[in-house]
N, C-alpha and C positions, 0 to 999 in steps of 0.2 A: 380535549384529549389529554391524558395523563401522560408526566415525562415517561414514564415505563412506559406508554404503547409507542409513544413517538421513537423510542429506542429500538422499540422490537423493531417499528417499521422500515427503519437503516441498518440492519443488521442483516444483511443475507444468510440462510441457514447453509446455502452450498461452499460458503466460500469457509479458508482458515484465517488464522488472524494472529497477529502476534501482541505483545503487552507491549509495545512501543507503537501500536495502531496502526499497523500494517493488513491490508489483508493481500489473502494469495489463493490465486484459483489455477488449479491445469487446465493447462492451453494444449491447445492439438499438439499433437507429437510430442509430450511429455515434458514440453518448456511448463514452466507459472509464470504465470501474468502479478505482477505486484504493483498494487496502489496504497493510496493512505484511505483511511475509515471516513466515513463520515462524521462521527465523533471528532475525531483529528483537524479536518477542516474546519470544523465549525466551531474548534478551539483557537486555530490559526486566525482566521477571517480573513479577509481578502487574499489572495493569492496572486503573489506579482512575478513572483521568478522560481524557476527546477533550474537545478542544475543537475543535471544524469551521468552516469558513467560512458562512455561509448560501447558499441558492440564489438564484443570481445576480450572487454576488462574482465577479469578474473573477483569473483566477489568471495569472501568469508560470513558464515552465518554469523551474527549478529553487529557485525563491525559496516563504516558507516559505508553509504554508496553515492550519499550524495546531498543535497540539502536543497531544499526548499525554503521559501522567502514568503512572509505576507506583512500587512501592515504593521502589523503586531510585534513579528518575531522574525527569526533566519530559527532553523531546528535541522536536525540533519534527519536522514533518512537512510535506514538500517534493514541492511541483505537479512530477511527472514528464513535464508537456504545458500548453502555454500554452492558454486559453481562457476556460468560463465554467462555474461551476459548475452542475449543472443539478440534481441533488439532492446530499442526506447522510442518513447512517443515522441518521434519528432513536434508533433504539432503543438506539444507544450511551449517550447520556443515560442512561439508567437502569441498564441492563448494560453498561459498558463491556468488563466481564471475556471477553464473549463474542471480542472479538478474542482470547484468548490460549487457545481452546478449539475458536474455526473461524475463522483470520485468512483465509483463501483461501472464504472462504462468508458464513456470517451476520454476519463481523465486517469488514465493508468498510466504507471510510469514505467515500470520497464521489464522484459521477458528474461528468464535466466531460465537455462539449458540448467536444472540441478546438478550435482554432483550422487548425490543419494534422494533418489527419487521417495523412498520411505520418509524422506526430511518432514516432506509437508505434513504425513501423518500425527509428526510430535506437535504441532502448531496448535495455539487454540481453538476449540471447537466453537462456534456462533453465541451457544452456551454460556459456556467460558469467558467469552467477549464482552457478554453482555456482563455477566457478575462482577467485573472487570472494572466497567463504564459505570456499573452504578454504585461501588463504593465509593 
């Protein structure tokens, strides 16, 4: 399989995405769910420590929310939508690994109540994402 198809095949077309490898999907009731790409982790490699905001820290678009740790690197991790955090994945705490096994599923990191729900519209399209990843 050629790197282009392997890329299509991690890129969801539902989700948005930001140029610091974020993606972000609406969650019921009008929160986003925000994780890192798969692209991202697979730049990280091993995944040993999140570190998350708590719910109800107050987040700015594009300013940091938290940072992430793997063998490689520490990288922080950047609110793709101004607002409020409304939850996080506890169970990263103990398994952080899971994001580098299901970054688009069980390994998402945290839910923000937006501030301007339009936010996510300005976000990369999957598209975008991809043209993105293979420069």
């Amino acid at each position: 399989m050629s790197r282009w198809m392997r890329t299509l095949l991690v890129i969801p077309e539902d989700l948005r995405y930001t140029a610091e490898h974020e993606w972000v999907a609406v969650a019921d009731g009008g929160a986003v769910r925000v994780g890192i790409t798969h692209f991202a982790q697979d730049a990280l490699g091993d995944i040993v420590y999140v570190q998350l905001p708590e719910a109800g820290a107050t987040v700015a678009a594009g300013e940091s929310l938290g940072e992430i740790e793997s063998t490689k690197s520490v990288s922080e991790l950047y609110a793709p939508v101004a607002g409020t955090v409304s939850a996080r994945n506890e169970a990263l705490v103990d398994t952080p690994e899971v994001i580098n096994s299901d970054p688009y599923g069980a390994g998402w990191l945290v839910e923000i109540t937006a501030a301007d729900a339009a936010a996510v519209d300005g976000l990369l399209s999957a598209a975008a994402y991809r043209e993105l990843t293979e420069s």
